[in-house]
Backbone as a chain_set.jsonl record, in Angstrom:
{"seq": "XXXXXXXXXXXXXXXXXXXXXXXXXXXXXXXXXXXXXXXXXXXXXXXXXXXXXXXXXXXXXXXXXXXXXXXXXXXXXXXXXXXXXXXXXXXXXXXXXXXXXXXXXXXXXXXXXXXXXXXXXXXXXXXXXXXXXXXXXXXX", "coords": {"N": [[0.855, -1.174, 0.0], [1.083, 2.077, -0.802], [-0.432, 4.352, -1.377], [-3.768, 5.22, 0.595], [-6.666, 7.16, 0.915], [-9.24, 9.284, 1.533], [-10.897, 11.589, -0.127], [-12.241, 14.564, -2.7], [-13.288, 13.948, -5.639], [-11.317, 14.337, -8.882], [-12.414, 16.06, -12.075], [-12.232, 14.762, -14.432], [-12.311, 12.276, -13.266], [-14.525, 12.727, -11.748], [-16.419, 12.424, -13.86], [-15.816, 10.166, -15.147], [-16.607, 8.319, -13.787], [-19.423, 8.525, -13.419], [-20.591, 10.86, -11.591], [-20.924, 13.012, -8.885], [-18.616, 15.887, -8.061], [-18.626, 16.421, -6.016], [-19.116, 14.039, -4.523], [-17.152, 11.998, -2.181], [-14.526, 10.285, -2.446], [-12.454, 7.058, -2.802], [-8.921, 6.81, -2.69], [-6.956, 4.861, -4.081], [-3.397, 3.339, -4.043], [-1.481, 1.03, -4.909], [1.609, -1.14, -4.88], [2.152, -3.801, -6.61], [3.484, -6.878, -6.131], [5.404, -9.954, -7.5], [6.622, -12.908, -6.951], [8.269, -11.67, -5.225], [9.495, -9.689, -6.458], [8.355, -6.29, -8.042], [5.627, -5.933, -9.989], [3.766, -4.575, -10.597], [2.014, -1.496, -10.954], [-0.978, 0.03, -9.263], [-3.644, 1.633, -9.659], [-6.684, 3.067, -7.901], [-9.779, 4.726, -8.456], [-12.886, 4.635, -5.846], [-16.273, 5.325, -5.457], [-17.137, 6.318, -2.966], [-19.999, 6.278, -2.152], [-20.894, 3.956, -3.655], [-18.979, 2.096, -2.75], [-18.944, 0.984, -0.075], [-17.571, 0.79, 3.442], [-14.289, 0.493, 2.892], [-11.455, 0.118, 3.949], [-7.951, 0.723, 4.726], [-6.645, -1.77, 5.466], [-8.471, -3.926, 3.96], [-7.864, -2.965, 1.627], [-5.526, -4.111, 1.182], [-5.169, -6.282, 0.015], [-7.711, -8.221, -1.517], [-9.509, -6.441, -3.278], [-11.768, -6.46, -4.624], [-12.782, -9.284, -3.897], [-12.888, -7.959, -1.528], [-15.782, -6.781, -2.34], [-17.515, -8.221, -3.565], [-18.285, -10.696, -1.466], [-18.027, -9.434, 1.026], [-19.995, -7.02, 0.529], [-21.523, -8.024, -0.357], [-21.923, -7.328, -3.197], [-22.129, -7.691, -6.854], [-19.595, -7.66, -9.353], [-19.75, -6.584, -12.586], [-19.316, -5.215, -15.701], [-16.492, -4.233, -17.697], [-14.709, -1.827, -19.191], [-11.847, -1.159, -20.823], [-8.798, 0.616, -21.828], [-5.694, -0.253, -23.432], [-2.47, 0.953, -23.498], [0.522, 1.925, -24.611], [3.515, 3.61, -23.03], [5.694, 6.416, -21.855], [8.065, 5.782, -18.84], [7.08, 6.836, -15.88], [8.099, 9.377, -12.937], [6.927, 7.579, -10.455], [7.116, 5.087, -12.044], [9.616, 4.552, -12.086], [10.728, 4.966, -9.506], [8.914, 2.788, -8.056], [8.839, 0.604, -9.985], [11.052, 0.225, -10.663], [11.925, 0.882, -13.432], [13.604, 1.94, -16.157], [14.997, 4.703, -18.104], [14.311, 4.145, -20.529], [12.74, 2.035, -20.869], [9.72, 0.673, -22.039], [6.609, 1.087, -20.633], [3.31, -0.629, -20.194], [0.072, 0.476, -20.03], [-2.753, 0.291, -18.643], [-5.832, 1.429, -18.843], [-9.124, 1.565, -16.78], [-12.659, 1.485, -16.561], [-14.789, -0.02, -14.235], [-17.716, -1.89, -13.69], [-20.148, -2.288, -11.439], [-22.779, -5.22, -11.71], [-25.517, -3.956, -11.746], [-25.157, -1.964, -13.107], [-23.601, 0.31, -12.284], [-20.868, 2.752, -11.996], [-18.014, 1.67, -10.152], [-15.367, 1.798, -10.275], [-12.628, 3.483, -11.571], [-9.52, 3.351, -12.889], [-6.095, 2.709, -13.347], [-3.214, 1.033, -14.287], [-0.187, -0.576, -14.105], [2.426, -1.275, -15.698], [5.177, -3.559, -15.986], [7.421, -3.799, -18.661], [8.598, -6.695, -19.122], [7.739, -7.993, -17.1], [5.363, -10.188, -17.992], [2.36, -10.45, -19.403], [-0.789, -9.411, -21.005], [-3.736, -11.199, -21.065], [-6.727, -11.149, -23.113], [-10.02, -12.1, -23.218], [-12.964, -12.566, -25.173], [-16.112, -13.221, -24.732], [-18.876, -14.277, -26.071], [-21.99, -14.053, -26.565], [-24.208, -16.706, -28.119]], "CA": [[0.0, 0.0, 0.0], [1.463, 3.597, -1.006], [-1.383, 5.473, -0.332], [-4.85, 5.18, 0.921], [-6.903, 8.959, 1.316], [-10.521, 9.741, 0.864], [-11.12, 13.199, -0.849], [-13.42, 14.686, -3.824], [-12.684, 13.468, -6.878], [-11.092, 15.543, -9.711], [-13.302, 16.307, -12.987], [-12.412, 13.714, -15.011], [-12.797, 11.136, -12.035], [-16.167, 12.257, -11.491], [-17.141, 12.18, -15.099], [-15.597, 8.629, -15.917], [-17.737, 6.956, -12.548], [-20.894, 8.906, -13.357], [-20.902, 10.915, -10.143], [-20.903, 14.386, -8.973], [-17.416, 16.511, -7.976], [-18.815, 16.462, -4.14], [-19.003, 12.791, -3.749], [-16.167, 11.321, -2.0], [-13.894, 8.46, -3.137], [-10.851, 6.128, -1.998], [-8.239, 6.853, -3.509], [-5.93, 3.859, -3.682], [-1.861, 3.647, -4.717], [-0.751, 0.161, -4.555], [2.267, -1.602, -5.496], [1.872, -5.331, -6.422], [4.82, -7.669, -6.513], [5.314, -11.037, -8.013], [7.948, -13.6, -6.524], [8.986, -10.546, -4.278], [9.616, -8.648, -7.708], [7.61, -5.2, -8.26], [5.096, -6.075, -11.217], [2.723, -3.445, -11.451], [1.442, 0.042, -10.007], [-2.251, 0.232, -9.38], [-4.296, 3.28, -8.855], [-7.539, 3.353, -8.112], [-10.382, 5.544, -7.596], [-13.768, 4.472, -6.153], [-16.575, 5.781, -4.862], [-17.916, 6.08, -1.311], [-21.787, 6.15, -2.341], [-20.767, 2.71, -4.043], [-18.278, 1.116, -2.219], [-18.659, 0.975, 1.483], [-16.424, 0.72, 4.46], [-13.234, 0.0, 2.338], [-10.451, 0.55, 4.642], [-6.301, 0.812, 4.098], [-6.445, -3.197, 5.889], [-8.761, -4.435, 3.021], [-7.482, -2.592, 0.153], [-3.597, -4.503, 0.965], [-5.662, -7.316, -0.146], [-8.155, -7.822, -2.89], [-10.368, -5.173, -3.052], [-13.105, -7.279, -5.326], [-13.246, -9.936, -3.166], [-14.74, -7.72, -0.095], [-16.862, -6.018, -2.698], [-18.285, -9.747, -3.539], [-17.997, -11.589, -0.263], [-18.597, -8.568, 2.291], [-20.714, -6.22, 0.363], [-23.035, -8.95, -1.376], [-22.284, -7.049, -4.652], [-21.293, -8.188, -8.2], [-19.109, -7.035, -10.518], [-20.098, -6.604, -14.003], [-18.426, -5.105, -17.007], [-15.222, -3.397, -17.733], [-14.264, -1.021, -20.361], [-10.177, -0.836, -20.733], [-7.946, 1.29, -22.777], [-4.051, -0.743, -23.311], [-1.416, 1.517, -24.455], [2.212, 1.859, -24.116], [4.071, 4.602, -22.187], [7.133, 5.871, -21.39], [7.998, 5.803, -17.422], [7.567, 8.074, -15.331], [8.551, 9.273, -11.958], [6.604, 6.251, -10.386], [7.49, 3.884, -12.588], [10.988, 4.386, -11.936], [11.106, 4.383, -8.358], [8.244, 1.565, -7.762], [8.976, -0.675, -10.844], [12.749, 0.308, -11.296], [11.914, 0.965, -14.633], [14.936, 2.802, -16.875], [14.216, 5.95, -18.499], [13.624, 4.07, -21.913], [11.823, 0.907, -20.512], [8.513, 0.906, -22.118], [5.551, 0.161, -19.877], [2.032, -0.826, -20.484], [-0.457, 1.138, -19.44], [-4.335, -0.025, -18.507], [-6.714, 2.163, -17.895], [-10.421, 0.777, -16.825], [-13.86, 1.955, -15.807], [-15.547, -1.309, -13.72], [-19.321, -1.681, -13.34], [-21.472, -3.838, -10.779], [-23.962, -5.842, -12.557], [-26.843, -3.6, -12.178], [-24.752, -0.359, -14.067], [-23.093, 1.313, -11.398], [-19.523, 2.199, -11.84], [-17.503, 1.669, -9.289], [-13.994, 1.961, -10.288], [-11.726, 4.029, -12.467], [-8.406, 2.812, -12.285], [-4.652, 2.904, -14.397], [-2.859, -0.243, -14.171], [1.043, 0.313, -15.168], [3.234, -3.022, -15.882], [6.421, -3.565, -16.256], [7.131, -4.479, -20.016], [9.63, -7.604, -19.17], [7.133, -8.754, -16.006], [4.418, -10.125, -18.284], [1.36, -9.982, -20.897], [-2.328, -9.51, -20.786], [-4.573, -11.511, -21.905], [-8.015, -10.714, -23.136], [-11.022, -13.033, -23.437], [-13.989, -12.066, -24.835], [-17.018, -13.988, -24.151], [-19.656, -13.573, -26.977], [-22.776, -15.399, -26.433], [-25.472, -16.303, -29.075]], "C": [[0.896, 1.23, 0.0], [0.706, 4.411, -0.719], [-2.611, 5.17, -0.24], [-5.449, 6.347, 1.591], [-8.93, 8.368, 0.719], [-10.589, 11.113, 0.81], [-11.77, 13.024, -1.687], [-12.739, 14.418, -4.498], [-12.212, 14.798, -8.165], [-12.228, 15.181, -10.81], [-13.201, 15.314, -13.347], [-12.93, 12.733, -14.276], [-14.174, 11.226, -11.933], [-16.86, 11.829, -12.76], [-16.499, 10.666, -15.285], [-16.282, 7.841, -14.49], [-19.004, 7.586, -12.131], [-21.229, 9.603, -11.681], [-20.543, 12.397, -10.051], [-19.069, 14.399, -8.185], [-17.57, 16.732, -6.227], [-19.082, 15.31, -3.462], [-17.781, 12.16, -3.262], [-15.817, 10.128, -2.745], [-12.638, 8.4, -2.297], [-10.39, 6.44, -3.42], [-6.83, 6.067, -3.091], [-4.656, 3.898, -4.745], [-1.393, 2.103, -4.291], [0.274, -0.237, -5.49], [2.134, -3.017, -5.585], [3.527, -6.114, -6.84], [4.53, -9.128, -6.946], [6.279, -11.968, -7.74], [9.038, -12.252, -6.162], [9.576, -9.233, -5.473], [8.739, -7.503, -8.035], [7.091, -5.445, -10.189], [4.424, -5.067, -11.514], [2.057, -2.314, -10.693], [-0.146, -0.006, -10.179], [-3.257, 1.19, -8.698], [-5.471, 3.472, -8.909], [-8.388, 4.506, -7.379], [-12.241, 5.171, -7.33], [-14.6, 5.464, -5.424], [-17.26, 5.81, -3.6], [-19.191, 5.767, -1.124], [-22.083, 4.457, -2.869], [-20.134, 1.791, -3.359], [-18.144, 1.625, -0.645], [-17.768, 0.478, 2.319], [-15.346, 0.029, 4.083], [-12.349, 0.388, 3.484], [-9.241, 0.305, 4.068], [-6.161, -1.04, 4.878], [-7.081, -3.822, 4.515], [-8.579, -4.076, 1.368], [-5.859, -3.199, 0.006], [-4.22, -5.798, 0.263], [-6.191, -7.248, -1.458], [-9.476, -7.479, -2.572], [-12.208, -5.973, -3.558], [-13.169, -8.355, -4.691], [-14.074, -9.441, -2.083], [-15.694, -6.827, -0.899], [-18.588, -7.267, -3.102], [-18.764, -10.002, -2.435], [-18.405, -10.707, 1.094], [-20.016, -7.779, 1.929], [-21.85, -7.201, -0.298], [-23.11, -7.946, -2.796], [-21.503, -8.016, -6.127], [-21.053, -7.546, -9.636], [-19.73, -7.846, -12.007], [-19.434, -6.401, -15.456], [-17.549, -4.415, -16.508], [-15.395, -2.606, -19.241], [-12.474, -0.426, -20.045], [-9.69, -0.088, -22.239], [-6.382, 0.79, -22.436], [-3.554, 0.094, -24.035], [0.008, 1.344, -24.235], [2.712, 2.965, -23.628], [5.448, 4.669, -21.967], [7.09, 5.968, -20.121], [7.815, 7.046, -17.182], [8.094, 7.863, -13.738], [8.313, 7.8, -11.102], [7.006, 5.195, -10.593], [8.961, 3.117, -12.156], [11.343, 4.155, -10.404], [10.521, 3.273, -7.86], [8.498, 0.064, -8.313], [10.118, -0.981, -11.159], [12.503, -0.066, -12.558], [13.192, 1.961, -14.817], [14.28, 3.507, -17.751], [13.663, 5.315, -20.02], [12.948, 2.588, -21.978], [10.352, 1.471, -21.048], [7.539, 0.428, -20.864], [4.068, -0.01, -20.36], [1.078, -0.529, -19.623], [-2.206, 0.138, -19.632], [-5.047, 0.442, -18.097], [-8.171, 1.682, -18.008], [-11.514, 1.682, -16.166], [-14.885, 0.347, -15.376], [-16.744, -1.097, -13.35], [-19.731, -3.02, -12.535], [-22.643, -4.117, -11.79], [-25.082, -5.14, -12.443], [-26.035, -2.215, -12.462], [-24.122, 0.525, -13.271], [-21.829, 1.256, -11.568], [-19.168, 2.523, -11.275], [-16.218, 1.731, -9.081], [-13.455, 2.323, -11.278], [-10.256, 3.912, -11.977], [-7.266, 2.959, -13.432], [-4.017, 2.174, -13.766], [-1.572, -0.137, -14.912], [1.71, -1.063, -15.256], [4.402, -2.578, -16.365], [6.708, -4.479, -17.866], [7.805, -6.041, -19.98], [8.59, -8.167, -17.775], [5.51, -9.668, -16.326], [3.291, -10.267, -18.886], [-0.14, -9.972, -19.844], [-2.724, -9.914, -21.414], [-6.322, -11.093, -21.407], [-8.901, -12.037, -23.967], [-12.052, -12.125, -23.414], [-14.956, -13.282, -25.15], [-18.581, -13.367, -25.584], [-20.853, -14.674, -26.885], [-23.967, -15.188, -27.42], [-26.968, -16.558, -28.557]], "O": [[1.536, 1.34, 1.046], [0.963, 5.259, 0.136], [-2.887, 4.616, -1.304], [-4.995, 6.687, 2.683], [-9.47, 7.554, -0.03], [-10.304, 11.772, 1.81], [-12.171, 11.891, -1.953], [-11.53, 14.513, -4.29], [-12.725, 15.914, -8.246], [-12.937, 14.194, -10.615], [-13.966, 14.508, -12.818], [-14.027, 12.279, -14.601], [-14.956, 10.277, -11.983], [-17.762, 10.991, -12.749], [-17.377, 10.016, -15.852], [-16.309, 6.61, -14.472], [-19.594, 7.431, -11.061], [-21.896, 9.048, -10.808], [-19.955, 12.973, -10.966], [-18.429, 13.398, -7.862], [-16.707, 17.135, -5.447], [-19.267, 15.249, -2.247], [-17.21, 11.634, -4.217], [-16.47, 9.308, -3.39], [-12.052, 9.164, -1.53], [-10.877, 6.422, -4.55], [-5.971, 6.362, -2.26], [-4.727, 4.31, -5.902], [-0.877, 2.046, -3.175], [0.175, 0.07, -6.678], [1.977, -3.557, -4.49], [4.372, -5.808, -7.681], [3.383, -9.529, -6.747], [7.137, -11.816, -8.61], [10.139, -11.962, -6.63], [9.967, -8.102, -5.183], [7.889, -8.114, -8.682], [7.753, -5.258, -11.21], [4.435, -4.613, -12.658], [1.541, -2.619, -9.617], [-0.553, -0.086, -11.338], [-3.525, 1.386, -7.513], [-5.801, 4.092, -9.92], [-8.118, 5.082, -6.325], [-12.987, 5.335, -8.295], [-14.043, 6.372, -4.808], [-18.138, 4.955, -3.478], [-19.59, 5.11, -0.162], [-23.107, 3.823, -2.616], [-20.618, 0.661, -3.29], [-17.375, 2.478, -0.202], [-17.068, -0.419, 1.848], [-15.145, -1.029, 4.678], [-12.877, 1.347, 4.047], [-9.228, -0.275, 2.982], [-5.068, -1.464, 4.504], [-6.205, -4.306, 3.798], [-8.964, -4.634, 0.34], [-5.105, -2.918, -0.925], [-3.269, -6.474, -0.13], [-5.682, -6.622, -2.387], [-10.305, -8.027, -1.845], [-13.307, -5.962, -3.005], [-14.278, -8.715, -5.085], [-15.162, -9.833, -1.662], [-16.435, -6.099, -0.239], [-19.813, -7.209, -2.999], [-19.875, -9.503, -2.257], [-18.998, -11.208, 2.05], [-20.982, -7.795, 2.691], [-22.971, -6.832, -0.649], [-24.173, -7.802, -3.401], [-20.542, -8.784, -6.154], [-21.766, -7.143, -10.555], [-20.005, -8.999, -12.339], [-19.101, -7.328, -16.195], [-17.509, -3.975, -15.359], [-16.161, -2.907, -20.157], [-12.077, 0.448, -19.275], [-10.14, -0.248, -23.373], [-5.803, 1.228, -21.442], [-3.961, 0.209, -25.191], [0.433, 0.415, -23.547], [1.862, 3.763, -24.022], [6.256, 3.745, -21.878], [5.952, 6.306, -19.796], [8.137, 8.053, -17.812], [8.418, 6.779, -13.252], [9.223, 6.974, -11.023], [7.282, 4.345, -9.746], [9.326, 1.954, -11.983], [12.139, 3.276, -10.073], [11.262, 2.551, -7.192], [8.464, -1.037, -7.763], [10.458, -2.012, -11.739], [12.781, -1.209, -12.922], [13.699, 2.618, -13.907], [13.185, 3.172, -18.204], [12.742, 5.871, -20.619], [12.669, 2.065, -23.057], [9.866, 2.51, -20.602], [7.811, -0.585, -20.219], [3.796, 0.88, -21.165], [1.048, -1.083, -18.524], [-2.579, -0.495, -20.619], [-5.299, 0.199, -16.917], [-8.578, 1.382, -19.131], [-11.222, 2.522, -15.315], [-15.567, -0.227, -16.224], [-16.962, -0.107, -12.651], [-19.683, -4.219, -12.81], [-23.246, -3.302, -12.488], [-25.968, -5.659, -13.122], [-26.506, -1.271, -11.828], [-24.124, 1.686, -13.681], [-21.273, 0.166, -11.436], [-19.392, 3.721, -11.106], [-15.767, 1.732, -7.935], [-13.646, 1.555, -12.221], [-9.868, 4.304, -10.876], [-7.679, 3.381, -14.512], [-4.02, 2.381, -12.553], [-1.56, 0.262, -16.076], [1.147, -1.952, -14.617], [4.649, -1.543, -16.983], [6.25, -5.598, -18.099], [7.474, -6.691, -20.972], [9.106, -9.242, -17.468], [4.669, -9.863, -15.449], [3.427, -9.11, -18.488], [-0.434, -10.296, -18.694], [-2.541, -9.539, -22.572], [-6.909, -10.878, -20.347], [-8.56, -12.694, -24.952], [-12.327, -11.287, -22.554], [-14.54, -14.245, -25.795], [-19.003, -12.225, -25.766], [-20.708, -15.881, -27.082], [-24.579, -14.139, -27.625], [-27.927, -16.259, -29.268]]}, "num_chains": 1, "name": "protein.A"}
């Protein structure tokens, strides 16, 4: 955990989780590691009207499990944007990235199954720690 804060959200934030500029949110900074190795920076932002009594103990953890399992809710869709990036400050001290290490960037908006979104988030990877895969699910 790097940081854990609740404050108002900036503009964009409120506009990408459908929500006004006076609703609170968590605003989470974690670092995730992988065989003690620093894989990936994850930053989210949700909101307080949606996601209840998150604390800095259950966000070292996984966050969608107590949104399942505590809150009786269920996640629904995603909408992601993958690009590539060069580092930045972050990157370099969290991921020990080098100034011309690419990284892969993910940015998402997550919805509970009845339309509510609940998380806007940027997901940074280390280009050498990795891939994503994507499944899509198409049903007739």
């Amino acid at each position: 955990m790097l940081k854990f804060d609740i404050r108002l959200p900036q503009k964009k934030e409120a506009e990408k989780l459908n929500i006004s500029d006076t609703t609170p949110v968590y605003d989470v900074f974690r670092l995730r590691n992988l065989n003690d190795d620093p894989y990936e920076l994850d930053h989210s932002i949700m909101p307080l009207s949606v996601i209840t009594d998150l604390n800095e103990k259950i966000a070292e953890g996984s966050i969608y499990n107590f949104i399942e399992n505590n809150l009786g809710l269920k996640v629904g869709s995603s909408t992601r944007k993958i690009s590539a990036e060069k580092p930045n400050d972050n990157d370099k001290k969290y991921l020990d990235c080098k100034n011309d290490d690419p990284v892969l960037q993910v940015s998402q908006t997550v919805s509970l199954n009845d339309g509510r979104i609940f998380e806007y988030s940027h997901t940074r990877h280390r280009y050498d720690k990795g891939s994503i895969i994507v499944v899509n699910n198409i049903e007739k």
